[in-house]
C-alpha positions in Angstrom: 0.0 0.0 0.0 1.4 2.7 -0.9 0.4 6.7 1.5 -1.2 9.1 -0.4 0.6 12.1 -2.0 -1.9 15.1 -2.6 0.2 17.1 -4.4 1.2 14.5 -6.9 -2.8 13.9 -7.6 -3.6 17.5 -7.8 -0.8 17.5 -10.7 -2.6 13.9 -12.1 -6.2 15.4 -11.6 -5.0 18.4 -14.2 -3.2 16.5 -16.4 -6.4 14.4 -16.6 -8.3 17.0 -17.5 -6.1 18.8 -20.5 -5.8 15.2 -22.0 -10.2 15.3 -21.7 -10.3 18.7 -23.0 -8.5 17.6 -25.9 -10.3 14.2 -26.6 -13.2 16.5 -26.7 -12.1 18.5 -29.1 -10.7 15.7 -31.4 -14.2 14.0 -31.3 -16.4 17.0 -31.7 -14.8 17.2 -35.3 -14.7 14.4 -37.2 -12.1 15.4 -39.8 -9.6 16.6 -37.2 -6.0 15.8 -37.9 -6.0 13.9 -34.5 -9.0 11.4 -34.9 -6.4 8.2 -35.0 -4.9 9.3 -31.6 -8.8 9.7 -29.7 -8.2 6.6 -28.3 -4.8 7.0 -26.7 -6.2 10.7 -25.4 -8.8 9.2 -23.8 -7.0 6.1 -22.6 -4.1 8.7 -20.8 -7.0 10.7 -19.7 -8.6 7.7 -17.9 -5.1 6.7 -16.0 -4.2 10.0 -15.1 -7.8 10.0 -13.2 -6.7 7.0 -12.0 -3.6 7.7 -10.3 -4.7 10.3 -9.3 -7.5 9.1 -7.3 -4.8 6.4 -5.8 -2.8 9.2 -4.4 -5.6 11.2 -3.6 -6.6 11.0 0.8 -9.1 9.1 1.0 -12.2 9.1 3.4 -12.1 7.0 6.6 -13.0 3.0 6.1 -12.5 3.3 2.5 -11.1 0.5 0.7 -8.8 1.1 -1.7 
């Protein structure tokens, strides 16, 4: 088990959401020079969130 580190999920948490942002944009326009990357966008988006909930405090009794 690793202890949490809140800074280092803060850092995660916006990295997260730039690599959102810009899977949004890439699938709101179908002929955007990015479309073959969409699923790696979202696929870094969805670890980042990850890691940083697993560094994140969490509430007490919560099972990680």
């Amino acid at each position: 088990m690793t202890l949490p580190n809140p800074a280092f999920a803060v850092d995660e948490e916006h990295r997260a959401d730039g690599m959102a942002t810009r899977a949004a944009e890439i699938s709101a326009a179908p002929a955007h020079l990015s479309r073959g990357s969409l699923p790696f966008y979202q696929s870094c988006a969805r670890t980042a969130y990850e890691t940083a909930a697993a560094n994140a405090p969490q509430p007490e009794g919560w099972q990680r």
